[in-house]
C-alpha positions, 0 to 999 in steps of 0.5 A: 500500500502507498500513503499519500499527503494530505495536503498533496493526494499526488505526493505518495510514498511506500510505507517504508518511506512514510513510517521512516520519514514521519512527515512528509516534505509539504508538511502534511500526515501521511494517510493510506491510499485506501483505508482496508476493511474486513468483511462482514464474516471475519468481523463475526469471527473476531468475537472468538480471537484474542487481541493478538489474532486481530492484531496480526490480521489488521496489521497484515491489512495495511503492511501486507507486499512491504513486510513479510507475514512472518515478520509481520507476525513477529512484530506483533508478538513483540510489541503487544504482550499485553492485554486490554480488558473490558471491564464492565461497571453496568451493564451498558457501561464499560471501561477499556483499560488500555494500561496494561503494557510496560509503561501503563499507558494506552501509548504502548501499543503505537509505540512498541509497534512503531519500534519494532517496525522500524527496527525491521526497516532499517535492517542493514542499514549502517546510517543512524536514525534519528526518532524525534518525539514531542510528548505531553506526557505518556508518549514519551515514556512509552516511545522511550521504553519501545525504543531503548536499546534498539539498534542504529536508532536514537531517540530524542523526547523533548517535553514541556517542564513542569507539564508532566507529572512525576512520574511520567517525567521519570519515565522519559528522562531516566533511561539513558542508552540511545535515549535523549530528554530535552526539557522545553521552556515552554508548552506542548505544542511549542515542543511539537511545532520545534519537532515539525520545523526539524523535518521541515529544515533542509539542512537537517534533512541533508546531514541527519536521518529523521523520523517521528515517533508522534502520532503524526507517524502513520505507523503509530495509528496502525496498532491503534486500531487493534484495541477499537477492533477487538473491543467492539467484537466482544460477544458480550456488546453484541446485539446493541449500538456501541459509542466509544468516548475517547479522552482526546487531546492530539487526536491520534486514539479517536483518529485511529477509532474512525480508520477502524470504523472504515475498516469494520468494526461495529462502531455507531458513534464516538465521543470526543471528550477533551478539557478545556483545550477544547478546540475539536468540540468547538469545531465540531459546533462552529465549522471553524477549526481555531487553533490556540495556545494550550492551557495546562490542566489536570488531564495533562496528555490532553493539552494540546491546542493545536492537535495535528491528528485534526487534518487527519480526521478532516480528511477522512470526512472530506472537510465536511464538518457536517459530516463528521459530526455525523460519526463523532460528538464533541464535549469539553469539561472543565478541572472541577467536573474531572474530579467531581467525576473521579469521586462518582466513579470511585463512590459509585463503582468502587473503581479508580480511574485517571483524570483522563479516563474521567474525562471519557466518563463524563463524555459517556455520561453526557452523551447518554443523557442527552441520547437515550436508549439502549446502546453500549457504552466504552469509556477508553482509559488511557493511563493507569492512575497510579501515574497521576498520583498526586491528583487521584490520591488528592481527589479520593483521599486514598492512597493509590499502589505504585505498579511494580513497573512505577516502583523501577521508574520511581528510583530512577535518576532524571536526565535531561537538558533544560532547553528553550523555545528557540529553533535555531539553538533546537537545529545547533543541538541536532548538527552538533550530533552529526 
């Protein structure tokens, strides 16, 4: 399959080239020449399949005649070791815990995949690749964690500071190897705008081998798709529409829901749930798409006020918001309701969920308010809350137990450079490592 630019339908690339370049040159996201769907008979199948099968046949969908299928194979059983359980808390409510890999973030399927595929791809290749990756909390931790120690690559993260949480910064910082942390003075999306200009700059290109780890790479919404396949053909939803509310900030996790609507899961509708940076909801009101400085928050992944996945969605419904709004709600909610939610899950349901899954609860619970009727509803939990725990502990006034992985992490020692928001000192820092 060939991938094309979404800002060029003329400009295509082999998946070799889109996966290892990341951007393409006229600054747009590569998206699949044609989105592959399942038919109507595997999709019945899949109810039966672990998460692993659907996995292998998705990916197999979109790599098939560039990668062998038994690397294929390997690839997937590398990267996905983990499980991502429906936990149900009624009997039309559920939560798709998608923390269950090493770094316990929802990340660790894009990311793992994206490493082991790239590993694959440059294979014999004595140039050095150079992965740059803007995180806003969990992608770094997990893009880290896929990539240490891979061979001819190197990793540089860069995150806003004081942005992440503890924990999530320990993640990203105290690796060492092939793994580089840069601190930025600044936000989210000026670490994202610095990535981008890096690929956009001559020079860099001529001197180093650059790609992405983002999700503006396509080969991290590639395994995204998996966990919408597996969890909308669990036998026990069959038989009632099913709508997923998706914590949302750059973008990448809805947009991977959509592809995996095309390619056939059995999905009636989504919720995008984001905080205050709400500029997709307000999008999908208006028409207009007003992208704006980011506000920091308690749901720290989701601040993004520039998310890049947007263009992806746009494309995918033609830059028709009518259309969209067809297949996809938007609804913003402030700090105050995250945490009045986090309590109401806990005291309801006797369950612990992130700033983030609270998020997709109170979309859920929005969305069912305001559309009755027998539907099954999924609230996609994207980190586990032991890595935001001086807001959990805070709002429930428990104490929340380090997962084995966070203990490791927790004694690590930071290791990273304090940077500014300034390009050029940015493309010093990247020639002065030719």
């Amino acid at each position: 399959m060939r991938y094309y630019s979404t800002k060029n339908k003329n400009h295509l690339a082999s998946l070799q080239e889109a996966v290892l370049r990341g951007l393409p040159p006229d600054n747009g996201l590569y998206m699949p020449e044609h989105i592959p769907a399942f038919s109507s008979g595997e999709v019945q199948a899949m109810a039966s399949w672990a998460l692993t099968d659907i996995a292998f046949h998705a990916a197999k969908k979109f790599l098939a005649g560039d990668v062998p299928e038994e690397v294929i194979g390997s690839i997937v059983r590398k990267a996905i070791h983990f499980d991502a359980p429906l936990v149900s808390l009624t009997d039309n409510l559920h939560i798709l815990e998608l923390f269950h890999g090493p770094t316990l973030a929802f990340k660790d399927f894009g990311a793992r995949f994206m490493a082991h595929l790239m590993g694959w791809l440059v294979r014999g290749d004595d140039r050095k690749l150079t992965i740059l990756v803007a995180t806003s909390g969990d992608t770094g931790g997990a893009v880290a964690s896929g990539f240490l120690g891979v061979e001819g690559i190197e990793v540089i993260i860069l995150y806003p500071s004081g942005k992440v949480s503890p924990l999530q910064e320990k993640q990203l910082t105290s690796l060492g190897q092939n793994i580089t942390a840069l601190e930025i003075e600044g936000t989210f999306d000026d670490c994202q705008a610095l990535v981008k200009q890096a690929f956009l700059d001559p020079g860099l290109s001529e001197k180093l081998r650059l790609s992405s780890a983002n999700s503006i790479n396509i080969s991290r919404l590639i395994p995204q798709t998996f966990y919408y396949l597996y969890a909308a053909t669990r036998p026990q939803l069959a038989g009632s529409p099913i709508v997923f509310s998706v914590p949302s900030g750059n973008f990448g996790n809805l947009c991977a829901g959509l592809i995996a609507r095309r390619m056939g899961a059995p999905i009636e509708h989504f919720i995008a749930s984001t905080n205050v940076n709400a500029v997709v909801p307000e999008y999908l009101g208006s028409g207009q798409f007003q992208p704006r400085p980011s506000i920091a928050t308690i749901s720290n992944a989701m601040d993004v006020g520039n998310p890049s996945n947007f263009w992806r969605m746009a494309e995918l419904y033609d830059q028709d918001p009518e259309h969209m709004r067809k297949d996809i709600t938007g609804l913003a909610f402030s700090d105050e309701a995250t945490r009045t939610a986090m309590k109401e899950v806990y005291d309801r349901f006797g369950y612990t969920i992130d700033p983030h899954g609270a998020v997709g609860y109170l979309g859920w619970k929005t969305y069912e308010a305001r559309h009755p009727g027998k539907r099954q509803g999924i609230v996609v939990e994207t980190a586990h809350p032991a890595k935001f725990t001086e807001v959990v502990e805070d709002v429930l006034a428990i104490k929340v137990p380090l997962p084995s992985q966070l203990q490791a992490v927790a004694a690590g020692e930071k290791q990273s450079r304090l940077f500014p928001v300034n390009f050029p000192q940015f493309r010093t820092f990247l020639m002065d490592r030719v």
